[in-house]
Every structure is written in C-alpha cells, then in structure tokens.
C-alpha positions as CSV (number, residue, x, y, z in Angstrom):
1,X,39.6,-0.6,1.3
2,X,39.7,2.1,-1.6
3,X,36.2,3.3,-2.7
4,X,35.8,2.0,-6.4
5,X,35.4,5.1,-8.6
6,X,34.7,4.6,-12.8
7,X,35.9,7.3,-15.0
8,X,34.2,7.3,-17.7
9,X,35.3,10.0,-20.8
10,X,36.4,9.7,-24.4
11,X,38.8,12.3,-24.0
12,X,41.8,9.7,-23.4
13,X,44.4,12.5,-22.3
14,X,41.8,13.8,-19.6
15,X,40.9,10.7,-18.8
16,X,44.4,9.5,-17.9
17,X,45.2,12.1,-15.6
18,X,42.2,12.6,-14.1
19,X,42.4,9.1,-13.1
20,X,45.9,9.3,-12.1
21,X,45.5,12.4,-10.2
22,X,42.4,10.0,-8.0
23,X,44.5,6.9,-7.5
24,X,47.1,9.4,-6.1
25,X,44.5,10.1,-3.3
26,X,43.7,6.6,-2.7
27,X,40.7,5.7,-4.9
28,X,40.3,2.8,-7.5
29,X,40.0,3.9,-10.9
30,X,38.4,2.0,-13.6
31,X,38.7,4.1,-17.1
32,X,35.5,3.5,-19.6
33,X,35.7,5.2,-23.2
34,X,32.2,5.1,-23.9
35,X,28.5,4.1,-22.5
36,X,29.1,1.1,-23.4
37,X,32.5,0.7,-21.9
38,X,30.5,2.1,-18.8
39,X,27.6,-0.7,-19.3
40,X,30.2,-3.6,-19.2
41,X,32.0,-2.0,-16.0
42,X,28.8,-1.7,-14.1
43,X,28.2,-5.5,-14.6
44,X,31.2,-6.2,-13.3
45,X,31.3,-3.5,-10.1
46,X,29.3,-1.0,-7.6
47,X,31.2,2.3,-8.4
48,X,31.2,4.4,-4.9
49,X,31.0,7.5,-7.3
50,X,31.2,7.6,-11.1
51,X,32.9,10.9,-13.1
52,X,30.6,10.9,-16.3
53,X,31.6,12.8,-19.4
54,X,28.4,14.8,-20.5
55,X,29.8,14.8,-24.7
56,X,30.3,10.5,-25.3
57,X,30.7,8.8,-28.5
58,X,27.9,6.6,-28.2
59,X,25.3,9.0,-26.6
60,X,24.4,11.6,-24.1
61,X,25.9,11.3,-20.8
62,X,23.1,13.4,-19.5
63,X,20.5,10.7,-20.4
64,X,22.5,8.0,-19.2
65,X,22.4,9.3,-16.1
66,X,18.7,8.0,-15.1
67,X,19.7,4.5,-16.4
68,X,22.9,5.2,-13.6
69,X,21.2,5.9,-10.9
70,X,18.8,2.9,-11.3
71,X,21.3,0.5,-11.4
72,X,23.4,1.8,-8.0
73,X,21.1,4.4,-6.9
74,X,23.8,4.7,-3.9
75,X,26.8,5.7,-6.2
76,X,27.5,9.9,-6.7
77,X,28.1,11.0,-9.7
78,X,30.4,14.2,-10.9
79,X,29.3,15.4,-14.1
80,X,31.7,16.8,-16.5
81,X,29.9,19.0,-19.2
82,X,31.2,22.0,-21.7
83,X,32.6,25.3,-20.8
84,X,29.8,27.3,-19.7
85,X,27.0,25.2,-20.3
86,X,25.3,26.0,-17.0
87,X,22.1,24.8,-18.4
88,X,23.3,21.3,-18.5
89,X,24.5,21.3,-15.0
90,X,21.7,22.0,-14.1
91,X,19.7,19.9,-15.8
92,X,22.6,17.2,-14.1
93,X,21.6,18.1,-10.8
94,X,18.1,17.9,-11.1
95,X,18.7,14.6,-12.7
96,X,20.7,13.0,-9.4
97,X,24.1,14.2,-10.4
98,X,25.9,15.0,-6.5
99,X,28.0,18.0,-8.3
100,X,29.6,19.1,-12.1
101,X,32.9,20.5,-13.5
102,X,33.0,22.4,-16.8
103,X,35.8,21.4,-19.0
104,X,39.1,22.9,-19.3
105,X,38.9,21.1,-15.8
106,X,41.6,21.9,-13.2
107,X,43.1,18.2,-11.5
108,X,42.9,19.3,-8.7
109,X,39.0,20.5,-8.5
110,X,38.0,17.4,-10.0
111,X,39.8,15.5,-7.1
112,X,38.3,18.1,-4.4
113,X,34.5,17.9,-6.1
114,X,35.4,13.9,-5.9
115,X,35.7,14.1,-2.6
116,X,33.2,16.2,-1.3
117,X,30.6,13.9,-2.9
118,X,31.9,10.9,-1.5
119,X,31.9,12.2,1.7
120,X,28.1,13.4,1.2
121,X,27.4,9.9,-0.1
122,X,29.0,8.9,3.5
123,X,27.2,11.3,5.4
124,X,23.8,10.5,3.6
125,X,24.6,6.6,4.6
126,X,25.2,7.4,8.6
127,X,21.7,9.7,8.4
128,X,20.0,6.7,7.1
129,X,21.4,4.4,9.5
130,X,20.8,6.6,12.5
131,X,17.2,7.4,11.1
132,X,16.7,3.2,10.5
133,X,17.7,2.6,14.3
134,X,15.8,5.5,16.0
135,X,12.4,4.1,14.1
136,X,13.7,0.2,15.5
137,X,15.6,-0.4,12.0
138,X,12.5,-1.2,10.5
139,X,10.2,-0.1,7.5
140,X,7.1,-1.0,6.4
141,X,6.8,-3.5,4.1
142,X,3.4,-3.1,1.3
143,X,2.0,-6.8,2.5
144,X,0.4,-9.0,-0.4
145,X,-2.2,-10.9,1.6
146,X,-5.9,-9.9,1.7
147,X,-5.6,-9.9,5.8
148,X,-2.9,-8.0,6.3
149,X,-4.0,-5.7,3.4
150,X,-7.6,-5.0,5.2
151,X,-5.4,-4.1,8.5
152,X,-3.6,-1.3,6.5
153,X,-7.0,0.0,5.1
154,X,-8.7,0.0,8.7
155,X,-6.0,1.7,9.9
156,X,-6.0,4.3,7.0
157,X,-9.8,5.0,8.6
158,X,-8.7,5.0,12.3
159,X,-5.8,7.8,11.3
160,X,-8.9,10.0,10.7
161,X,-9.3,10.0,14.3
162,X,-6.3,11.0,16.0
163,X,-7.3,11.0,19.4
164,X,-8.9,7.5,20.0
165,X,-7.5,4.7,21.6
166,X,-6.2,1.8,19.1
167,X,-5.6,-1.8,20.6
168,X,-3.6,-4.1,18.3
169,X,-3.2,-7.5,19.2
170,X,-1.2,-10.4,17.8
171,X,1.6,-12.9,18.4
172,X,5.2,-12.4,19.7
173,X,7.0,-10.7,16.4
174,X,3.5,-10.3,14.0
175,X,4.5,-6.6,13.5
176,X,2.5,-4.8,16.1
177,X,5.2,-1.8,16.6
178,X,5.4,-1.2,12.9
179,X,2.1,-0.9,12.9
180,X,1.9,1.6,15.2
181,X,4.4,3.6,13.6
182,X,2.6,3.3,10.7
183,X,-0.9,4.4,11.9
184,X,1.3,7.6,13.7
185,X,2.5,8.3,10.3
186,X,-0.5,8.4,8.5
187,X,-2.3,10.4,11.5
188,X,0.1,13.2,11.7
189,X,1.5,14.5,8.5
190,X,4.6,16.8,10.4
191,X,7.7,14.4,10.8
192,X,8.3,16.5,14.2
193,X,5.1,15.4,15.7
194,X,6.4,12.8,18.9
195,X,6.2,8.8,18.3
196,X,6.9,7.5,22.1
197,X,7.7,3.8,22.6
198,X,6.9,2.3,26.0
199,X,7.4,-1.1,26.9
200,X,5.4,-1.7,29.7
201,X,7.0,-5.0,31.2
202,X,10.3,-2.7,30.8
203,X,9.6,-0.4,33.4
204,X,10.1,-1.1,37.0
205,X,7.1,-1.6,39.0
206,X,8.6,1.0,41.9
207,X,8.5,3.8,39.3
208,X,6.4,3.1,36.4
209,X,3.7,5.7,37.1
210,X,6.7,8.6,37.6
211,X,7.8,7.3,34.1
212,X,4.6,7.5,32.3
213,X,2.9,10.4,34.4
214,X,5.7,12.5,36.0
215,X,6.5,13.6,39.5
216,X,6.7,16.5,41.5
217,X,10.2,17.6,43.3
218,X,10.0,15.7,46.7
219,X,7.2,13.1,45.8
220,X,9.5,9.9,46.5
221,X,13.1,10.4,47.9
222,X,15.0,10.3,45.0
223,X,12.9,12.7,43.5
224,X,15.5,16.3,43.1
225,X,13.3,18.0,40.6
226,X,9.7,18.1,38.7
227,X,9.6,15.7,35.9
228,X,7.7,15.4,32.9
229,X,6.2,11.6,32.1
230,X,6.2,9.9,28.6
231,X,2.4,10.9,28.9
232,X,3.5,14.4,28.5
233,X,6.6,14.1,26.2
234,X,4.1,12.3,23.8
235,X,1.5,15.6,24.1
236,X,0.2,16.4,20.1
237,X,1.7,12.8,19.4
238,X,1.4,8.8,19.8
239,X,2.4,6.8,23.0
240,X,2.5,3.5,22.3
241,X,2.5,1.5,25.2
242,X,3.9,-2.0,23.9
243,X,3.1,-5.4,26.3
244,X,0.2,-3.2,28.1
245,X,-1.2,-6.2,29.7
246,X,2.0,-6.2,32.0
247,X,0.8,-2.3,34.1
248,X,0.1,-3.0,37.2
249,X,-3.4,-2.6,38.3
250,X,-3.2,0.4,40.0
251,X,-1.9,1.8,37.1
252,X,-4.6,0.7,34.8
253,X,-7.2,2.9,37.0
254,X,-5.0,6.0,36.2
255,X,-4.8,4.9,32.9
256,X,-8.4,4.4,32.3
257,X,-8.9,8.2,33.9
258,X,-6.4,9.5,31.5
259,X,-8.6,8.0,27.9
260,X,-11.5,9.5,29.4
261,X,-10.5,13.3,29.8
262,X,-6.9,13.8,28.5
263,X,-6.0,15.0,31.6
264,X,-3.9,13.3,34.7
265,X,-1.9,14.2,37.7
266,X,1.8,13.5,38.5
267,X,3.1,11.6,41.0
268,X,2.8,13.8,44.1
269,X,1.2,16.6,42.6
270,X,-2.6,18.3,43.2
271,X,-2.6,20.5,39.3
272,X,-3.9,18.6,36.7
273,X,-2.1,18.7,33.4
274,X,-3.5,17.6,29.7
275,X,-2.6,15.9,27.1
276,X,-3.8,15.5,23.7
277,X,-1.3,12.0,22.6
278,X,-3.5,9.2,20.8
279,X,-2.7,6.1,23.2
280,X,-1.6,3.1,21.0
281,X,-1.7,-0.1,22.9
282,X,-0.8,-3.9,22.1
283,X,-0.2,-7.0,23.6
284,X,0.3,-10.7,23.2
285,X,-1.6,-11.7,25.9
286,X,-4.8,-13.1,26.0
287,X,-6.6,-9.8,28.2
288,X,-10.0,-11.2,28.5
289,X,-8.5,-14.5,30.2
290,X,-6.2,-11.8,32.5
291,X,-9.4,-10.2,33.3
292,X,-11.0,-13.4,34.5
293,X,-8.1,-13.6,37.1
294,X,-8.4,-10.1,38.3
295,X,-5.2,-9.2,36.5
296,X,-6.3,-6.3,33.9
297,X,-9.7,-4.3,34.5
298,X,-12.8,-5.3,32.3
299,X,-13.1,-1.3,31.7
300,X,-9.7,-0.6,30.6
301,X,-10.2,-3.6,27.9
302,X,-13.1,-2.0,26.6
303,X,-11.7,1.9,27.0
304,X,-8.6,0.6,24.8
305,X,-10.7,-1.6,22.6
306,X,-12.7,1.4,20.5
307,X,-10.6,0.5,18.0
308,X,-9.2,-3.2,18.0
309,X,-7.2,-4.8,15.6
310,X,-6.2,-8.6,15.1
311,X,-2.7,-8.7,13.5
312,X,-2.7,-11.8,11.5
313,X,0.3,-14.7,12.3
314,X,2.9,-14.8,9.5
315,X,2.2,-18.3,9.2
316,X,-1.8,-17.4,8.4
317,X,-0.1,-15.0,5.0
318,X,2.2,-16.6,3.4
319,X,2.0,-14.4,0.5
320,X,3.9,-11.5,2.3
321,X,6.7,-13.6,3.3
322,X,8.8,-13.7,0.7
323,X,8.0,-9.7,0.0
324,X,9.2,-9.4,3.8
325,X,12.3,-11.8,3.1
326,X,13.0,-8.8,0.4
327,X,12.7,-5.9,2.2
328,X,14.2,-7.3,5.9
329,X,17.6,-8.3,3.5
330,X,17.3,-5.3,1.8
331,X,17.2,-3.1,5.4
332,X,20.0,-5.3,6.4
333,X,22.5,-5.5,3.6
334,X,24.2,-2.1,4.1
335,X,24.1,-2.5,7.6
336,X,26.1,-6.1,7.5
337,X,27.9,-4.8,4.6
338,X,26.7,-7.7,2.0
339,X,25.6,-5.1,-1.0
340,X,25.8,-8.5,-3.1
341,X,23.9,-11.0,-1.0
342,X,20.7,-12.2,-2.2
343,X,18.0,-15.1,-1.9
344,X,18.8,-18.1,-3.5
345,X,16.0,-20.5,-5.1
346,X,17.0,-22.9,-2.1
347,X,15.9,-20.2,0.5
348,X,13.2,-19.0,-1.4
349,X,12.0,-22.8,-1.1
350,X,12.5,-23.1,2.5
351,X,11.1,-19.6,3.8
352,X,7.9,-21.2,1.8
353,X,7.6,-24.0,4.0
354,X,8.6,-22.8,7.3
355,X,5.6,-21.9,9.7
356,X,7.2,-18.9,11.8
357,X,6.1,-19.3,15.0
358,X,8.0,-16.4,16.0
359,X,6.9,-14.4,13.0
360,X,8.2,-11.5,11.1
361,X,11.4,-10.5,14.3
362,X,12.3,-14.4,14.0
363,X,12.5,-14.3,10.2
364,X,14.8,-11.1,10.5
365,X,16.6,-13.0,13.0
366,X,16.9,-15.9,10.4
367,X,17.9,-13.8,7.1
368,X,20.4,-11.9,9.9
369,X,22.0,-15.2,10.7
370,X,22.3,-16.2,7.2
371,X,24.4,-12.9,6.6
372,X,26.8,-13.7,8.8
373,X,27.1,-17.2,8.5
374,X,26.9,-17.5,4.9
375,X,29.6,-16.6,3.2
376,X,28.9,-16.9,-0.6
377,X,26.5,-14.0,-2.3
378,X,23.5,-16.6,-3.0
379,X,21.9,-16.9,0.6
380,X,20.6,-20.4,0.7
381,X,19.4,-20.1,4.9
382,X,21.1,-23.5,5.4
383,X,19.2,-22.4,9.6
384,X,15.9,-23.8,8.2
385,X,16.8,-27.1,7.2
386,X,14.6,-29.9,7.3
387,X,11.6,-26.8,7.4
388,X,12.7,-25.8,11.3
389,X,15.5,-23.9,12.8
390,X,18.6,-25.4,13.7
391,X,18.7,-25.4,17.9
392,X,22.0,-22.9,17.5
393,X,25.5,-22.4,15.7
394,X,26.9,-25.3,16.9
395,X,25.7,-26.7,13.4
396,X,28.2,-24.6,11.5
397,X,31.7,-26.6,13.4
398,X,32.0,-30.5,12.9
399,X,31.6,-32.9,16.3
400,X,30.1,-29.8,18.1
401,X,27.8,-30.4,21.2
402,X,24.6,-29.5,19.0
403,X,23.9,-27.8,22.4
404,X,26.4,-25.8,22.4
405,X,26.9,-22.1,21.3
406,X,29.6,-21.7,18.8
407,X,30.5,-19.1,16.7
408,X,32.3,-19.8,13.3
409,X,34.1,-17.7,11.2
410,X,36.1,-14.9,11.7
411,X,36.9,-12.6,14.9
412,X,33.4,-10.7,15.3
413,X,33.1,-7.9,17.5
414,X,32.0,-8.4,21.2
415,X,28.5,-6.3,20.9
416,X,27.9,-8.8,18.0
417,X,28.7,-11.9,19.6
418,X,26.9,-10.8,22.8
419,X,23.5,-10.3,20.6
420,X,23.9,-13.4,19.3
421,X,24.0,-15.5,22.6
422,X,21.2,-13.3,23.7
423,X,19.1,-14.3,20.9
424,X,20.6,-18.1,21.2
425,X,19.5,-18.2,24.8
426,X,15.8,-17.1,24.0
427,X,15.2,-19.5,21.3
428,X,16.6,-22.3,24.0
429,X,14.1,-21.2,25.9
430,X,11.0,-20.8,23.5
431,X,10.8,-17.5,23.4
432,X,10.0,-16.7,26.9
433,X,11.9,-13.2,27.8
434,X,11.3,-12.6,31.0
435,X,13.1,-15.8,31.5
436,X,15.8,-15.4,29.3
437,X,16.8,-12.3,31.0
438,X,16.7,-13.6,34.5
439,X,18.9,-16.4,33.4
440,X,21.4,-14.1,31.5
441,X,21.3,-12.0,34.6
442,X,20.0,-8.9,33.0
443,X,17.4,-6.1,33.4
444,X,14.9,-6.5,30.8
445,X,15.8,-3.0,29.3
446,X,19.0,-4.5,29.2
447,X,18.4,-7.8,27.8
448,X,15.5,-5.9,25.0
449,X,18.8,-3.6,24.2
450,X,21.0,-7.1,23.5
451,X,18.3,-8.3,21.4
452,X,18.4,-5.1,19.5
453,X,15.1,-4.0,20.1
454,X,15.4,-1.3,23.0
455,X,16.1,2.4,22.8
C-alpha cells in the first residue's frame, strides 16, 4: 500500500508538480492550500510524511509545525522555506522537521529528501520494535493506585543501593519483570550497563549451575571450552533470576555463597572469580511453605529477603487498569498495525468489572485478542463477556464446539496462529505452564518463546 503523503503549499504551480513528480514514485498525494486545508486533511488521515510550505496564507508553517507533530508525532515532515533562509531550517529541524528544501526547488530533490525521510521514519519504527522486544515488549506504565505507587517509591530508595539483593513477589502476570527492569533502570544511569533475565524453571536441571556460574574446558563431557555464566555476563549489572523458587537445592547453597562475598567458582574450576551484579529475584510461590518441605533453604529466603517487595494483584488496584488498558494498546497498535483502534465505552465497562486473575500478561493477552478479532476501530473486548473470558475462539464461528479452537478471519501467519493455541492451551489448563508445555510437547524455553515471553 502507498504511504499517504499531504502536500501542503499555496504555491498551486509547485504544488502540482511536486505532487505529480511523488505519485510518479508510488506515494499518495493529498494537495492542502493552506493550514486550514491542512487541519481538515489531518482529520480525515495519518500522513506517513507531510511536505509543509514554511510562507502559508493563513499563518506560519514554522509554528504549525509543533501543532503537527502532536497530532501524528510518527509522520516526517520536509520543510520547504525561502531561498537562503538557513536560519529557518534550522529552526525547522530543531522543531521536529526530518529535513528542508529552499525554494526554487529541483523535482527531483524534493522526491529524493521525500524519500530519505520516509525511510528514516522506517528505520526509526524497526529500532523501536527491536528495542520493544529485547526489553519483553513492555514499558512501564505510571500506576494510579496508592499500592502500586508506594512499590515505585520503595524501589526509588532500594536503587540507592545497587548491590543488595531485592525479592519481589506477586501473582502469575502482576508485573514482577517490569519491575525489575525498572529498579535496574533507576540503579544504573548508563544504558550499556547489563540487564540479564534468567528463568529459573527454564533451565535444565543437568546444566543449570554451568549456565548461571560457568565451566571450565573438560568439567562435564560436552564441555570444549571455558565458559562464562550469566553470573558473570551480568558483572557491573542486574541478574534477575525470575521463578527462583524452582533452583535446585544444591544450587541455592552456591547461591547463598555468592550474596555473601560476590565471589563464586565455575563448574570444574579451583580460581575464584567476582562479581559485582545486584541479584534481583521473584517468584510466585509461596517460599516459606517450600521451606517447610525442605524445598528452598530458610537462609537463602532471608539472604534474598533484605529487600522484599509485595506486588499488589491487578484485581486489588483497579485504578491502574484502565491506564494499563492504554498503554498495553498503545505498545501494541503499531505492532498489529491498528494505528486507529481504540477502547470503546463498552470495553472500558467491562475491563472495570473483570477481576484478572491472571493480571496485567492476561489483560495484554485480552486487548491482543481483541486486535485481531475485532475488526471495527472501536474495540468493545466482546472476550470478557458476561465479566469472564470466553473459554477460546470457538465463540467467534456459529455452531462451533465451544471447546474447540478456531480461528476466524482471514489467513494469519503460522508463528501467529501457533501463539495463539499456545496461549489457548494454557488458559484450558488454568494457567499451569509446566503442564501446558508437556502437553504441547515442548521445552519450556520453547513453550515461554510461543507465548512470546522468552528470549
């Protein structure tokens, strides 16, 4: 499909060939005479990239341009300003403008500086994305409740001390690795600074210490060369070891030996190393009960506990969920490709009434679902009706098995479809993942990389 471009110029003989020389190449053209030409198209479209005429009957181009930018902060804009008025271009570029021509203006400059900014505009788009998937596709969201709001400010404290263990516990979904992120972020001020994300029930039992300690060439049989552990990678940094509840015992001793000194062996090695990464832990398991059995040590719980915090259900804050509903569909409408989609008063009803028991990943899940299965730009989440979720997408075809997994709609690609069963599956079977994957007859790197949440 042709980006949508809006010309917009007074000068009518410019503005007709400029326009004609871009359509040539492919774009879409809309022509506007004046701001307020330009004012009307914008209700009506999202330019890709707008060409805006510094000298307008009805105003400044120039000042314009802030109003622009707010309205589709994604579109480029060329400016076009007077023979030699360098002072304006710059004053363009400082503004947002993506590049300028000076009038007399050459067709075939305009349609090369067109160009060039689109394609920045593209490239700026796949940064984004990449950057949005390497931190888990996630950002944090400023909460509205008092709880969650006192979590922020403890951890705004705890960043003060970089080197303590942090414990965060909470439900399945409540938030716990953007949390961590967030804590890393306001501990370490250089973006280069490692963030390394373990999941502990991820890691096969045979070689989970060589993963988060390192080995030694010949320690184990498979072992060619010397390698580094996550322990070491995350050196200056945070390792956040997600689900740590699941480390076997054994483990737990080393780990305990590590938070006391900063120092550890590898596997098969005598030299110790050091490390100076903050250890970040969370779980949703109930440790002190685990340590009753004999299943986590009593001085690992306390080692990890020196700072503890409770991460609030979503179902316990209801204020921040339809600030989360925002930002999730906001994360998620570029990605989708729905720029127009939005929450309708319907939706807005039921995400007011729905208790979350999978919290903030199932109502990601949920506004996800609606952006695929709803087609019309007012998002109504017809999933929560009758204030729970509907058992799959069986619901969305007529005389359907409502325990069956159908997929309406149009021809979606495989890695799509295969999520969604993946995720269909685990609600089936309430949430339990380690079951899910065995019955899907994965690895549970493999299954957490169906759900979308592994590396």
């Amino acid at each position: 499909m042709s980006p949508p471009l809006l010309f917009v110029d007074d000068d009518r003989a410019f503005s007709s060939l400029g326009a004609a020389a871009l359509q040539r190449e492919g774009y879409a053209v809309t022509l506007a005479r004046s701001l307020h030409e330009a004012r009307a198209a914008l209700a009506r479209l999202t330019p890709a990239l707008v060409v805006l005429d510094r000298r307008l009957p009805d105003g400044d181009g120039l000042t314009f341009l802030s109003e622009l930018k707010s309205h589709v902060p994604g579109a480029g804009v060329v400016m076009v300003t007077a023979h030699g008025d360098i002072a304006s271009a710059v004053d363009a570029v400082r503004a947002g403008a993506a590049d300028y021509v000076a009038k007399p203006v050459e067709l075939a400059d305009l349609v090369l500086r067109v160009r060039r900014a689109l394609d920045t505009g593209r490239l700026k788009d796949r940064l984004a994305a990449a950057e949005a998937e390497l931190s888990g596709r996630r950002r944090l969201i400023p909460p509205a409740s008092a709880a969650m709001q006192r979590v922020l400010a403890a951890l705004e404290r705890i960043a003060a001390s970089p080197r303590s263990a942090v414990l965060l516990l909470g439900e399945t979904g409540a938030g716990k690795e953007m949390l961590a992120r967030h804590l890393h972020a306001l501990s370490f001020q250089n973006e280069d600074t490692p963030f390394v994300h373990v999941n502990c029930a991820a890691l096969p039992e045979q070689t989970v210490e060589s993963e988060l300690f390192g080995h030694e060439k010949g320690a184990f049989t498979d072992a060619r060369t010397t390698r580094r552990g996550l322990v070491e990678v995350a050196h200056g940094g945070t390792l956040f070891l997600d689900e740590v509840g699941e480390l076997p015992l054994g483990l737990q001793a080393k780990l305990l030996t590590f938070l006391d000194s900063g120092r550890f062996r590898r596997l098969g090695g005598t030299t110790e190393h050091s490390s100076s990464a903050r250890i970040v832990a969370a779980t949703n398991r109930d440790l002190p009960a685990l340590m009753a059995r004999g299943e986590f040590r009593e001085d690992l719980w306390f080692r990890l506990g020196v700072f503890r915090i409770d991460i609030p259900p979503l179902r316990e804050r209801h204020e921040d969920i339809l600030p989360l509903a925002e930002g999730i569909l906001a994360d998620l409408r570029r990605e989708l490709g729905r720029k127009d989609a939005m929450l309708g008063a319907r939706a807005r009803a039921r995400l007011a009434t729905y208790p979350f028991p999978g919290n903030v990943r199932e109502l990601r899940n949920i506004i996800e679902r609606a952006l695929v299965m709803e087609s019309g730009p007012e998002l109504e989440l017809d999933v929560l009706q009758g204030g729970k979720p509907m058992p799959s997408l069986a619901a969305a075809v007529p005389d359907m098995d409502p325990e069956s997994f159908v997929l309406a709609g149009p021809p979606r690609a495989l890695e799509d479809v295969e999520r969604l069963y993946t995720r269909w599956v685990l609600e089936r079977l309430g949430g339990r993942r380690m079951e899910a994957a065995k019955v899907l007859g994965l690895s549970y790197p493999t299954f957490l990389k169906r759900l979308g949440e592994g590396s």
